[in-house]
Each structure stands twice: as structure tokens, then as C-alpha cells.
C-alpha positions as CSV (number, residue, x, y, z in Angstrom):
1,X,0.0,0.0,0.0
2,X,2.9,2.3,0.9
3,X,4.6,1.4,-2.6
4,X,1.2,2.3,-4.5
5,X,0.8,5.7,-2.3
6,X,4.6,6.4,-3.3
7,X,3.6,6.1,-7.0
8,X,0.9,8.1,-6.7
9,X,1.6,11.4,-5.5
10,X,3.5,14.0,-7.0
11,X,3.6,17.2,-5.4
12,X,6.5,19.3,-4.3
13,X,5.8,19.6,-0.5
14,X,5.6,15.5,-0.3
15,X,8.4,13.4,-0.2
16,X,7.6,10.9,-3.2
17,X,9.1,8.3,-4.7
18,X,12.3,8.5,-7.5
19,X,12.1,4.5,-8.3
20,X,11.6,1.0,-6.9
21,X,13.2,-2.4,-7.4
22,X,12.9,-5.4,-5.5
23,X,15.0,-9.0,-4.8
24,X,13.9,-12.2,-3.8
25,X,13.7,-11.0,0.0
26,X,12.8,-7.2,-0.1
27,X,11.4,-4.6,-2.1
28,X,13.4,-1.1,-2.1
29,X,11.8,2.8,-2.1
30,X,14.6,4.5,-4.1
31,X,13.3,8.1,-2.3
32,X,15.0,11.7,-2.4
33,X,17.9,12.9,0.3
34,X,16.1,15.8,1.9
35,X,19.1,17.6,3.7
36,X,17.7,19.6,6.3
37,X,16.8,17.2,8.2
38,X,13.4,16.6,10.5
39,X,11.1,19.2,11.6
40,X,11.1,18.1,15.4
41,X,14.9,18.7,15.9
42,X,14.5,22.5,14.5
43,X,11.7,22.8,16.6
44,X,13.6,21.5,19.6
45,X,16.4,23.7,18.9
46,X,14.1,27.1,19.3
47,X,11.5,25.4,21.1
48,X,8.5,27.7,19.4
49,X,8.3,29.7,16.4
50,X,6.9,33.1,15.5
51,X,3.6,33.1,14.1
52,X,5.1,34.4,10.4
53,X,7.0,30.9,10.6
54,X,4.4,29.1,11.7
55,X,1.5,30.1,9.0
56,X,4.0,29.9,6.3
57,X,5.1,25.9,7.9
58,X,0.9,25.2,8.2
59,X,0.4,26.3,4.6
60,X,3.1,23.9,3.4
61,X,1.7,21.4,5.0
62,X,-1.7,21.9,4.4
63,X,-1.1,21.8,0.9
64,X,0.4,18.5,1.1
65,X,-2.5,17.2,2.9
66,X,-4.6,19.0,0.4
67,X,-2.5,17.0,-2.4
68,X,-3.4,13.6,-0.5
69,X,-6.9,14.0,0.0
70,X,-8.0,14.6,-3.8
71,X,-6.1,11.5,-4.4
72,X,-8.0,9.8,-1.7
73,X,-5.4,9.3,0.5
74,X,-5.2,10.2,4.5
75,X,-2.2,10.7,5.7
76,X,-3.0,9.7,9.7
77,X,0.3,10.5,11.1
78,X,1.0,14.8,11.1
79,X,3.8,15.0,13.6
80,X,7.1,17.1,13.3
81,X,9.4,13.6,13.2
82,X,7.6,13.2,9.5
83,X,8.3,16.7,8.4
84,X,11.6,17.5,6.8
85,X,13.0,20.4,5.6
86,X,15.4,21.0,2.5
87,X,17.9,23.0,1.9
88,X,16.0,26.2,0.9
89,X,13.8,25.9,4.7
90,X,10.3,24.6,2.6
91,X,9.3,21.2,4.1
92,X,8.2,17.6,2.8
93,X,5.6,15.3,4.0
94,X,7.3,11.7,4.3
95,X,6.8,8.2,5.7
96,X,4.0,6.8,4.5
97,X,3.1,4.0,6.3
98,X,0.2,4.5,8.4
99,X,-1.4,6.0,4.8
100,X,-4.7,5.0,3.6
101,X,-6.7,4.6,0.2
102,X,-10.5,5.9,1.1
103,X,-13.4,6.0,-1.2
104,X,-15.4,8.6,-1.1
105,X,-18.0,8.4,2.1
106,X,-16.1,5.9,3.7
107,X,-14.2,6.1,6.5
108,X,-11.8,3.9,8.5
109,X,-11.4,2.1,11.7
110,X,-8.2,1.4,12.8
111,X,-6.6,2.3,15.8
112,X,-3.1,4.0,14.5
113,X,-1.4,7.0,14.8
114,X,1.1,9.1,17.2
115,X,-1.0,9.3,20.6
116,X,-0.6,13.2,21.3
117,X,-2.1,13.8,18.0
118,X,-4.3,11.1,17.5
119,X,-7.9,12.8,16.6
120,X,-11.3,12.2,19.0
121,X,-13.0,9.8,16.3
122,X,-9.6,7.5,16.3
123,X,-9.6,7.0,20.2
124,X,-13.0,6.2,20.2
125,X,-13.4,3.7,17.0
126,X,-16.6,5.7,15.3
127,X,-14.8,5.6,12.2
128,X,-12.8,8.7,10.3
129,X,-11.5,10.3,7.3
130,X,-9.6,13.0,6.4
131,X,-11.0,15.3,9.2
132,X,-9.1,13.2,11.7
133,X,-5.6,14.5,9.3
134,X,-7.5,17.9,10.1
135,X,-7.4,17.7,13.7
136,X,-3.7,16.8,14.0
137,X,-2.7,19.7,11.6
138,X,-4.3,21.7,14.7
139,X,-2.6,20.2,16.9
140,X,0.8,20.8,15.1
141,X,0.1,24.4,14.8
142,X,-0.2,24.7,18.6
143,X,2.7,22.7,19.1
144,X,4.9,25.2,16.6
145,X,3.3,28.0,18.6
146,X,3.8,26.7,21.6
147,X,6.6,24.0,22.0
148,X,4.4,21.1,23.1
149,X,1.3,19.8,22.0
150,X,-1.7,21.0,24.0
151,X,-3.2,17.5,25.3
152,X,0.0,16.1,26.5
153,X,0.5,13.8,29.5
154,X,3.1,11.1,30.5
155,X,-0.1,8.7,31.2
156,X,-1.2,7.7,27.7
157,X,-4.7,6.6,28.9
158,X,-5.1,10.2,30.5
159,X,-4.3,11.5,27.3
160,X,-6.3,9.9,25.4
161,X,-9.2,11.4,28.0
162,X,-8.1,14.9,27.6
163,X,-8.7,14.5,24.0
164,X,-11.5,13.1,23.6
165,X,-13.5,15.7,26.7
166,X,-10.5,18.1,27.8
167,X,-11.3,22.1,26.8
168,X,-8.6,23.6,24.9
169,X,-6.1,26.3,26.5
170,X,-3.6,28.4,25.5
171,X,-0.4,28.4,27.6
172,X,-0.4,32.9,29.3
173,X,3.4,32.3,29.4
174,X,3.1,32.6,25.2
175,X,1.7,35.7,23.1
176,X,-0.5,33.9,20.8
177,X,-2.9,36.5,18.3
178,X,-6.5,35.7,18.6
179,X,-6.0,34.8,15.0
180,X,-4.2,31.9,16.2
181,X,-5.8,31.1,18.5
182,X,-9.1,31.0,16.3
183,X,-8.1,28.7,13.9
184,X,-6.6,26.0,16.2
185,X,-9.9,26.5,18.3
186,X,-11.7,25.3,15.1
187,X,-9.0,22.7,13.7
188,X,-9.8,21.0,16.9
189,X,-13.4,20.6,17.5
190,X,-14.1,17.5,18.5
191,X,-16.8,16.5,16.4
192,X,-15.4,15.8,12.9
193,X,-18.1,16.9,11.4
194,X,-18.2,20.3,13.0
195,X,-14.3,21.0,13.0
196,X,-12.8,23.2,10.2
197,X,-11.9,21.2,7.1
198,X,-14.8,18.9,7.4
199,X,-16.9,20.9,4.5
200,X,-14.5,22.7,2.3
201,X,-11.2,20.7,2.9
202,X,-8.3,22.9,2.7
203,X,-9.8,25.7,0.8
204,X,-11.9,26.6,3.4
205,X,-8.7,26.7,6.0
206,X,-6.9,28.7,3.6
207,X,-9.9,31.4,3.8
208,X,-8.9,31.9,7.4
């Protein structure tokens, strides 16, 4: 599935795939060297961005997602270990394993995903789709803003909790513009139907 994904997409702000050959014992993903290395470690090293980063970061990688979903495909793993960044500081979606084909109105029920960004609708098995790649582009906004995602906890079960019923809050120790703070609030709504992305997909984030 990863192999057919690979093949698939072609867009400048995904990491795709150059060729692929196999042996008797493994098949190979021949894929670009992306020399900037991983989001997360650039993120560790300043600990939060400015906003100007940040909405220019989001709109890369909202485009990306944007790329996937007209091809069908949700992503299901947003996090800044699967962002890289090239030498010119624009980044690449890659890793493509917890990817998924949909058809249109259906949605899917497997439990997989990073736990601090996993969406509502994944915890509790109702089924999702590509509002649940939605809700972890929220959460990956707040954590650029902000240095740590905003329903963390060492207890995984607790986490999962906060997700699914915690409100949302905004660190005081961080200026965040209501702006900000107004898109996040509506990337993570809980109900998928309701949270922004659900109707318009990407265009009607980019309206924001």
C-alpha cells in the first residue's frame, strides 16, 4: 500500500518516490535525500516559532494534505518527526506507512497514529476520514506556537481522555494573536463533522 501511495503522489511539498526495485527478499523505495533534516529537531532547537513561521510551515503542509486528500489518500500521522525540511527551509511530508486509500464516504477504523495527535474519532473507533488529518494539523500548529502539543501527559490513557473531553487552552506564558488562536480552536473541535476542514477541505482553512 505504501509502494502504491509512493507512485501516486507528486507534489512538491511531499516526499515521493524516484524508483523502486525489488530481490527475492525485499522490495526497495529508491526516495530523495532531503538535507535539512526533521522538523522536530529544528523545533527542539528554538523550542517555538513566530507566528510568520508558523502560517507559512501550516500552509506547506496543508497543501500537502490537500495534495493527499483529492487522491484519496489520508495521511494519519502529522507530527514534526515526519516533516523534513530542504535545503531552501520549505518542508516535505514523508513516511508513509500509516497512509490510507478511502473511497469517497467511507471512512476507516483502525486504531493508529502518534498518541498526542491522534484525533477524538480514532480513540473512540466511530470511524474517520480525512477530518481526523484535520485535527492533527491543529494540533501541530499549537505545538509550533507553543513548543508542546496541547493535550499532553506522561499517562497515555489520560491523554487519550483529555482528548476526547479536555477544553482547549492556551499556555499565558506565550503571546498567541487571537487569529491563532481562532483557527486552532476550530481545527480542533471534537466532532469531525463540525471542525474546520470537514466541509471545504483545505480551501476553506486557507480562507482563514
Amino acid at each position: 500500500l505504501e509502494k502504491k501511495i509512493l507512485q501516486s503522489i507528486d507534489h512538491p511539498f511531499l516526499v515521493g518516490m524516484i524508483f523502486c526495485f525489488q530481490t527475492e527478499e525485499r522490495i526497495y523505495f529508491v526516495m530523495p535525500f532531503i538535507r535539512g533534516g526533521e522538523l522536530f529537531q529544528h523545533l527542539r532547537n528554538f523550542r517555538f516559532f513566530d507566528e510568520e513561521k508558523v502560517r507559512f510551515y501550516a500552509s506547506i503542509i496543508g497543501m500537502g494534505l490537500e495534495h493527499m486528500h483529492k487522491h484519496g489518500i489520508i495521511y494519519r500521522d502529522i507530527k514534526p518527526e515526519n516533516i523534513l525540511m530542504d535545503e531552501d527551509g520549505y518542508l516535505k511530508i514523508a513516511d508513509f506507512g500509516m497512509a490510507k486509500i478511502l473511497n469517497p464516504n467511507e471512512k476507516a477504523t483502525s486504531f493508529c497514529g502518534t498518541p498526542e495527535y491522534l484525533a477524538p474519532e480514532v480513540i473512540t473507533g466511530e470511524g474517520h476520514n480525512a477530518c481526523a488529518d484535520w485535527w492533527s494539523f491543529g494540533i501541530l500548529i499549537y505545538e509550533m506556537l507553543c513548543g508542546i502539543p496541547p493535550f499532553y501527559c506522561d499517562n497515555t490513557e489520560k491523554m487519550y481522555e483529555m482528548i476526547t473531553r479536555a477544553e482547549l487552552k492556551f499556555p499565558k506564558r506565550i503571546n498567541i494573536s487571537n487569529t491563532a488562536k481562532d483557527i486552532i480552536t476550530k481545527l480542533l473541535v471534537k466532532r469531525q463533522e463540525q471542525r474546520f476542514g470537514a466541509k471545504g477541505g483545505f480551501e476553506e482553512i486557507k480562507k482563514h
